[in-house]
Each structure stands twice: as structure tokens, then as C-alpha cells.
C-alpha positions as CSV (number, residue, x, y, z in Angstrom):
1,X,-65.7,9.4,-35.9
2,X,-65.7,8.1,-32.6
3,X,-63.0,10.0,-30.2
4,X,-61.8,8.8,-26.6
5,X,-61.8,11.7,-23.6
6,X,-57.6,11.9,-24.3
7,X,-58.8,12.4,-28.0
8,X,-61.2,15.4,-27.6
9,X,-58.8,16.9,-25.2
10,X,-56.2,16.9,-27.5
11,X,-59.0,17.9,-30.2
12,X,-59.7,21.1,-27.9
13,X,-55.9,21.9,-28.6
14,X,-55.9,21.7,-32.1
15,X,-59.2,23.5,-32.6
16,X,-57.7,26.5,-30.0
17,X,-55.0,26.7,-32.6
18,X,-57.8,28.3,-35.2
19,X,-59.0,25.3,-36.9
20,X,-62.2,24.0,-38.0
21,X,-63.9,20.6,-37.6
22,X,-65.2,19.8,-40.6
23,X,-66.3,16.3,-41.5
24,X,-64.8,15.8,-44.8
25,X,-62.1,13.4,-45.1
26,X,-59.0,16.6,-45.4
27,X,-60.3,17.7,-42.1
28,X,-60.7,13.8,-40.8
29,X,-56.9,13.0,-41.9
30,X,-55.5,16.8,-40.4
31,X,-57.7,15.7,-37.3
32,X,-55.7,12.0,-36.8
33,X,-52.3,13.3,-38.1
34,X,-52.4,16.2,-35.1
35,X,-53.8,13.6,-32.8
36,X,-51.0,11.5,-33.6
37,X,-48.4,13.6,-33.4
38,X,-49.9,15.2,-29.7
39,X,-50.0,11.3,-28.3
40,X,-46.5,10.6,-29.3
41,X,-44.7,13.8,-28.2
42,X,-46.7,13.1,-25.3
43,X,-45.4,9.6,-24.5
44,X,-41.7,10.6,-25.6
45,X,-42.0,13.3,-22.5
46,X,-43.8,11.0,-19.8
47,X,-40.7,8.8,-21.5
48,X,-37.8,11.1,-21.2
49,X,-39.3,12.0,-17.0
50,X,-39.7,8.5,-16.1
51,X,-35.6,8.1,-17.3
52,X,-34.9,11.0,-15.5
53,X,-36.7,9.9,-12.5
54,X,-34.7,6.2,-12.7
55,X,-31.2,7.8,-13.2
56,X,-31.9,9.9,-10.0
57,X,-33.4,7.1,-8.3
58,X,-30.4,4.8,-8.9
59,X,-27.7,7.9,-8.3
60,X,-29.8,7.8,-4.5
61,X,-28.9,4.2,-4.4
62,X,-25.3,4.4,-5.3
63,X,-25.3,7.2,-3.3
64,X,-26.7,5.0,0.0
65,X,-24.5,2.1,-0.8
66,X,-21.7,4.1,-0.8
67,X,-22.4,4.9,2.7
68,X,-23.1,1.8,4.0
69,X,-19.5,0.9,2.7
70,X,-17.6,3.3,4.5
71,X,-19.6,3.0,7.5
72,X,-18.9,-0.6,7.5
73,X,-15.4,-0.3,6.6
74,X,-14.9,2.6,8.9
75,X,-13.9,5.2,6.0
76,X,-16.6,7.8,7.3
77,X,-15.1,8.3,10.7
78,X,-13.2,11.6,11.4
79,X,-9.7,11.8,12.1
80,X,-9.2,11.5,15.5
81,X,-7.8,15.0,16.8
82,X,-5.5,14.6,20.0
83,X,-5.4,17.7,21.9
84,X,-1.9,16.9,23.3
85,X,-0.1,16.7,19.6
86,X,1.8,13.5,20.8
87,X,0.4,11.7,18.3
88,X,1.3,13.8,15.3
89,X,4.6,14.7,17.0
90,X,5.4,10.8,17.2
91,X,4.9,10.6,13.7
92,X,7.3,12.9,12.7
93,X,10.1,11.5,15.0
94,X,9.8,8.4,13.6
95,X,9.8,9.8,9.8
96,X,13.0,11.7,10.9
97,X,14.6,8.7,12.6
98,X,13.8,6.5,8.7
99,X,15.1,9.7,7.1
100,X,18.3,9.6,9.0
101,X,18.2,6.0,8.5
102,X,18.2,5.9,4.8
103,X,20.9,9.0,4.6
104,X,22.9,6.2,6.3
105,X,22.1,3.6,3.8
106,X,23.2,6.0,1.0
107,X,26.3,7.0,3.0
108,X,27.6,3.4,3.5
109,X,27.1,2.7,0.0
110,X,28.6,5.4,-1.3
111,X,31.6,4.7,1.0
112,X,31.5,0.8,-1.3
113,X,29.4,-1.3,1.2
114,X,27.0,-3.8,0.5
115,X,23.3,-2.7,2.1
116,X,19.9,-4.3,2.5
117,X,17.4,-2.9,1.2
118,X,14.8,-3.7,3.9
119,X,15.3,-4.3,8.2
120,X,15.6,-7.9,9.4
121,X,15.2,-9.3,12.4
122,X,17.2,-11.4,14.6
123,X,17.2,-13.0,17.5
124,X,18.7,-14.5,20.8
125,X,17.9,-17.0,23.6
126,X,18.0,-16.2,27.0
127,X,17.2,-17.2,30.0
128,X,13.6,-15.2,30.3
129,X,12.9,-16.5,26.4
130,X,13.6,-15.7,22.9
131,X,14.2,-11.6,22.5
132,X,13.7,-10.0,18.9
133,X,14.6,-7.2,17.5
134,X,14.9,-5.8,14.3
135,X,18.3,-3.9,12.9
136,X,17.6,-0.8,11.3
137,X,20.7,-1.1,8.9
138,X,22.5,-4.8,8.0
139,X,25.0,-4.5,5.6
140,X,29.0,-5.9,4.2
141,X,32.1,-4.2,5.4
142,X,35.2,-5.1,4.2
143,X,34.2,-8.8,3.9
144,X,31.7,-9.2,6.9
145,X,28.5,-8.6,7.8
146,X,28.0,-5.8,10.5
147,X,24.9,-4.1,12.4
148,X,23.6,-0.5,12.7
149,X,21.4,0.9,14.4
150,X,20.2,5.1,13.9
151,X,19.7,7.1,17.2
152,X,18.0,10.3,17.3
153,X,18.0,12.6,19.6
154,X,20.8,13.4,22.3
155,X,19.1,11.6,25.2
156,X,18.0,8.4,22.6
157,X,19.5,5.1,23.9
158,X,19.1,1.4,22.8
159,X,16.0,-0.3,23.7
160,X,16.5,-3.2,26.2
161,X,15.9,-5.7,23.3
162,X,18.5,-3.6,21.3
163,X,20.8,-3.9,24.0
164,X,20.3,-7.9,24.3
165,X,20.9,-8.6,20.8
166,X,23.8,-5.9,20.8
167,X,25.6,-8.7,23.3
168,X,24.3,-11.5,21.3
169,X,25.7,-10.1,18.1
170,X,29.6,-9.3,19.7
171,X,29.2,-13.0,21.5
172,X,28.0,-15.2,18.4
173,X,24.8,-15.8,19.7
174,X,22.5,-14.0,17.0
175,X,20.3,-15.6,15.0
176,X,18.4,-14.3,11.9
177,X,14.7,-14.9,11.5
178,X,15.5,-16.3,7.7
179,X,13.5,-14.2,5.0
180,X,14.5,-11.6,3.8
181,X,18.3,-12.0,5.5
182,X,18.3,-15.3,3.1
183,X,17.9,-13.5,-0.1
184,X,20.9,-10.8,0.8
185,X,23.2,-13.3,2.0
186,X,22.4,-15.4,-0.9
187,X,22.7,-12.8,-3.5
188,X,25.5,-11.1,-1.6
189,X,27.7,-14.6,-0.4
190,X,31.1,-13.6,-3.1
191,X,31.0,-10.3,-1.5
192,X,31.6,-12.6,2.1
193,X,35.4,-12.8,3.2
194,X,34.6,-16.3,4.5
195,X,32.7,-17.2,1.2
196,X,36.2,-16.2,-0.4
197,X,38.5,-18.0,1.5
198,X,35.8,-21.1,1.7
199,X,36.1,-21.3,-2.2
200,X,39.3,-19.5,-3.5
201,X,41.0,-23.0,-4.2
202,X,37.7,-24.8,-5.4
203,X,38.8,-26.8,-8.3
204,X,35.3,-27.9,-9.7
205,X,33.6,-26.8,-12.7
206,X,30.7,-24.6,-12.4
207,X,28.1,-26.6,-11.5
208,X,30.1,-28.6,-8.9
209,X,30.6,-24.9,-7.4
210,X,26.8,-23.9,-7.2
211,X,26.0,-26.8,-5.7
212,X,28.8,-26.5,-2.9
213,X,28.0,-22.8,-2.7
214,X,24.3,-24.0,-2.3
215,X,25.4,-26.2,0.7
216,X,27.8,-23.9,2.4
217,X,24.3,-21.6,2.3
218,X,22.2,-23.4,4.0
219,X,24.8,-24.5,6.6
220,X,26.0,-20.7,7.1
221,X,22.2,-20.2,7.9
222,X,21.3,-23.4,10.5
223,X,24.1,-21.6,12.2
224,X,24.8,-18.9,14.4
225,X,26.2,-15.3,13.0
226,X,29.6,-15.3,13.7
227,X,30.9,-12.4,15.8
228,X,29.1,-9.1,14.4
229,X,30.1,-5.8,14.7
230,X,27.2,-3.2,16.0
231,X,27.6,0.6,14.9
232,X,25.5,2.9,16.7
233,X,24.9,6.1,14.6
234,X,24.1,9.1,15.8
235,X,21.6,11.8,14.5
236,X,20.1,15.1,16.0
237,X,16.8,14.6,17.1
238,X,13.8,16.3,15.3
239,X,13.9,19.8,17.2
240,X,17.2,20.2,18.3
């Protein structure tokens, strides 16, 4: 019986255990079965470390791309701390001035106006260009669409674009920027004085009327606003 170095180490082994080599075919089969057994609990370990040692290797990788990502994408910078506070303090005036804003929303609505949902902007020409500026509160009073606009703050005045539009909007010279104000004045137009006294004789049947009401739409919106009302409302600023 012919045995490999591996073998006769693994011989050593089972003959340190208290056996005897004996050659006679018991002791020949004992022999293979141990050797047998000792190569493939063998392999299973180098096995089960070589798993191991890929399932770490390819957490390390993960691991690496994951930091290349948020180094690319700039996810691994630090906030940026500013020593002044303005920043933070910014923040929270303008999350009191939306607070305040949306107590108004609920306040109008409660009182049976008609509000948008979202701010729209509008706009006006003049002689330096086109000025823009965006309402913080559109919404139907008693027939007609009016303007707000939330202060905070006891010193807090309209912007110089606020003011321009303010003019624009009392004059007739406002002008939406279509969007959003399309979809509330479309689902919104029977709540429109004008819309009622445009249609309260209309004689049609139903689909004559949606397609005048389509028409009288788009013309109410190639147009001008007609004189708006602006309502200034004022809040408390964030530390007073």
C-alpha cells in the first residue's frame, strides 16, 4: 500500500490515536476509511475559510464603493457649522413665516373662501423689464380672486418686487405665469362672480356650456387679472 506525504501525515494521526498498522485487509479498509474521512473534513474547513475569506472580501468592497458614492455625490461631507447662527436662525424664520402662512390658509377657509393649495407667481411689465414675484396666499372672496401676502415680524415690509406687483394687482396689470394658477381657476371658475354673471342666462345644453366655459377660460387667461385686492397679514415675528 502505497501512501502520499498528506497520507502518512494523516496516518501519524490515526496511529497517535492508539492504533496499529497491521497489513491485513481490516486494518487496510480502517486505514482508507480514516484517511477518507481526515481529507474531507479537511477540504470542508479550507472550504468553509475560503467562504469566509470571500464574504469579508466582498463586505470590504461594498464597504469601498459605498464611499466612493458619497464622496462623489457629496454625502460624506460634514455639515457646515456657522459660528454666527444666521444660518440656522434663517431657517427658522422662514419655517415660522410658512407656519403663519398656512394658519392663514386654514383661517380663510374656515371663514368659506376658496384657497390654493400651492404659491403662484405673477407678473408685471415695466419700464426696467418684467418683475416676478410670487403670492404667498391666492385665493376667492366673495366672488373674486384676491392676494395675500404673510409678514412677520414688526419691522417686516414688502419686498420691492412685492410692492411692484402690489400696484400691478390694484391697476389690472398682473399677469399669472399659467401653471398651477390654470388648474385653480379652472377647477374653481363657478365659484367666479364674473363666471356667474358670464353664464347665468346660458341657454345651451351641457355640452354647448363646457365648451363656452372652455373658451371663456382660455380668454380669461390671455388676459390681464382684473383689479385684485392685496391683503397684507400680519404676524409676530419668531422672538417677539
Amino acid at each position: 500500500m502505497s501512501l502520499t506525504p498528506q497520507e502518512l501525515a494523516a496516518l501519524s494521526l490515526f496511529m497517535a490515536g492508539g492504533a496499529t498498522v497491521v497489513q491485513s485487509p481490516n486494518n487496510r479498509t480502517a486505514i482508507a476509511d480514516f484517511l477518507t474521512y481526515w481529507f474531507a473534513s479537511k477540504n470542508s474547513a479550507e472550504d468553509s475559510e475560503k467562504t469566509n475569506q470571500n464574504s469579508q472580501e466582498e463586505k470590504n468592497k461594498d464597504s469601498q464603493k459605498e464611499s466612493k458614492n458619497k464622496k462623489k455625490n457629496g454625502n460624506n461631507k460634514e455639515p457646515q457649522n456657522n459660528n454666527d447662527g444666521k444660518g440656522n436662525i434663517l431657517e427658522q424664520v422662514r419655517k415660522h413665516h410658512d407656519k403663519k402662512r398656512d394658519e392663514k390658509k386654514q383661517e380663510l377657509k374656515d371663514e368659506g373662501c376658496i384657497v390654493c393649495e400651492t404659491e403662484i407667481v405673477f407678473k408685471t411689465k415695466t419700464d426696467k423689464g418684467v418683475v416676478k414675484s410670487r403670492a404667498d396666499i391666492v385665493y376667492i372672496e366673495n366672488g373674486k380672486i384676491k392676494i395675500g401676502e404673510v409678514k412677520t415680524g414688526k419691522n417686516s415690509k414688502l419686498s420691492e418686487q412685492q410692492k411692484i406687483l402690489k400696484e400691478a394687482y390694484k391697476e389690472g396689470n398682473a399677469e399669472s405665469t399659467k401653471g398651477k394658477f390654470i388648474k385653480f381657476f379652472k377647477e374653481n371658475k363657478e365659484f367666479l362672480e364674473k363666471y356667474q354673471e358670464s353664464f347665468k342666462d346660458f341657454k345651451g345644453s351641457d355640452k354647448e356650456l363646457n365648451e363656452a366655459s372652455k373658451e371663456w377660460i382660455k380668454g380669461q387667461l390671455n388676459n390681464k387679472l382684473d383689479k385684485t385686492d392685496v391683503n397684507v397679514f400680519h404676524y409676530p415675528g419668531l422672538f417677539e
